[in-house]
N, C-alpha and C positions, 0 to 999 in steps of 0.2 A: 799113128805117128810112124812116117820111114823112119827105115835106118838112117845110115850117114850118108848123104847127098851129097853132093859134088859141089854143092853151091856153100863157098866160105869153107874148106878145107882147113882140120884145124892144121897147124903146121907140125906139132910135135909128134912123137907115137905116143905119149902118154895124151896129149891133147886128146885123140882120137879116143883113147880108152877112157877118157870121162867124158867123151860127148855119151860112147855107146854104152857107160854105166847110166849115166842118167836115163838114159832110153829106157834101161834096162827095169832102174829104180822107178823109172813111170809105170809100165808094165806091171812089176809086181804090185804097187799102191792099188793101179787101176782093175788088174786082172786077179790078183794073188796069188801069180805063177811062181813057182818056185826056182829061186836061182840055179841051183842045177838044172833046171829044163831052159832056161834065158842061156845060160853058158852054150850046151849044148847047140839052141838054135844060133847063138853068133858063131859057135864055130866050125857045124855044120852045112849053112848057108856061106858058099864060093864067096861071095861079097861080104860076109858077116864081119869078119875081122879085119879085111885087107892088111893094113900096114900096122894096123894098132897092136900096141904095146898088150899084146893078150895075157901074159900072167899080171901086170897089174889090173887091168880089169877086172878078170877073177879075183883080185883081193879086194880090189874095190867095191865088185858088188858083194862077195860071199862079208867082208868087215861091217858095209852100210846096216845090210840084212840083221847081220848078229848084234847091231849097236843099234839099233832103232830107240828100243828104251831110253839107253845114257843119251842119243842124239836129241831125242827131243823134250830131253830134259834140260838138256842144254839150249835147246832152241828158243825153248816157251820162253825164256823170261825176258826175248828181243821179238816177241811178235805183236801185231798190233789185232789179232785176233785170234781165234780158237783153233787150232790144229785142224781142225775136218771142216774149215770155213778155209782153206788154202786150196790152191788152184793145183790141181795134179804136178803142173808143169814144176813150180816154186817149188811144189814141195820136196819132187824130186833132186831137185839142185840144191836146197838145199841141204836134204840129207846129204849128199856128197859133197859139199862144201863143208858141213860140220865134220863129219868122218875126216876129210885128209884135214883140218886142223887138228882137231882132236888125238885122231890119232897115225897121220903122216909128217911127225916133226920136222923131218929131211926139205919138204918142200914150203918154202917159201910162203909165208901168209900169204902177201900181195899176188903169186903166180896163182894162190887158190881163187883168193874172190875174184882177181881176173879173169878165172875162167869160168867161174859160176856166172858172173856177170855175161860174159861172151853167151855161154848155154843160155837162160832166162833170154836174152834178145832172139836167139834165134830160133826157139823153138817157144818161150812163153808170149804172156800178153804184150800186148804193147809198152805200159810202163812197170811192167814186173821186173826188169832188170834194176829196176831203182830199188824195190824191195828185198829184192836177193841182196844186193847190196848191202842197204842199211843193214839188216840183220847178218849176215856176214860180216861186214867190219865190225860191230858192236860183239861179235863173240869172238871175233879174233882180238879184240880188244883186252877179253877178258881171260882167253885160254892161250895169249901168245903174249903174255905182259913182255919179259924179256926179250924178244925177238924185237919185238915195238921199239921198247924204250932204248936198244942198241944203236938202233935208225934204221934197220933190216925191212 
């Protein structure tokens, strides 16, 4: 997988920094590299970071990393199959769709699954953005009751 491509820019500098955590979070799933050698190579490589919002990405991915556990303990009970039957791509966005609900109160439910949804089209399968999805709003559902039922 490249880094960030020029093709669909996301528009914000935090956008940028969850395109390239996912990246990141794919990476580690697929490789087991560890987050400080990922930081490192985004901030080391001239293009790594460009405009994105860099210390939230370091918290995004150093939080994903350390929450894996609670993440996918939150995850299991909205999936429609086995943790290690998920596509690298899902899973990745996932995790970072769990992590800023879970634990980025600040931001907006809907800007989360929005943008997990945006990541799964652009870099997963073809109708994996419908599963990010579903599984996304069913745990925002349940870890943002209050936000929800405000009309937020």
């Amino acid at each position: 997988m490249s880094q960030v491509s020029a093709k669909n820019p996301p528009v914000s500098r935090r956008g940028l920094a969850r395109r390239l955590t996912m990246q990141a979070l794919y990476q580690w799933l697929v490789n087991e590299t560890p987050p400080e050698a990922m930081l490192r190579q985004f901030r080391d490589d001239p293009e790594g970071l460009g405009r994105a919002d860099g210390e939230y990405f370091g918290e995004l991915l150093h939080g994903a990393v350390a929450a894996v556990p609670a993440l996918h303990a939150a995850l299991t009970p909205h999936l429609d199959r086995p943790l290690e039957q998920l596509d690298p791509v899902e899973h990745a966005v996932l995790l970072l769709g769990a992590y800023e609900l879970l634990y980025q109160p600040t931001v907006p439910w809907k800007v989360i699954v929005n943008e997990s949804v945006n990541l799964a089209k652009l870099f997963g399968a073809e109708d994996g953005f419908k599963f990010v999805n579903g599984v996304l709003d069913k745990l925002a559902r349940r870890a943002r009751t209050t936000e929800i039922d405000a009309g937020f």
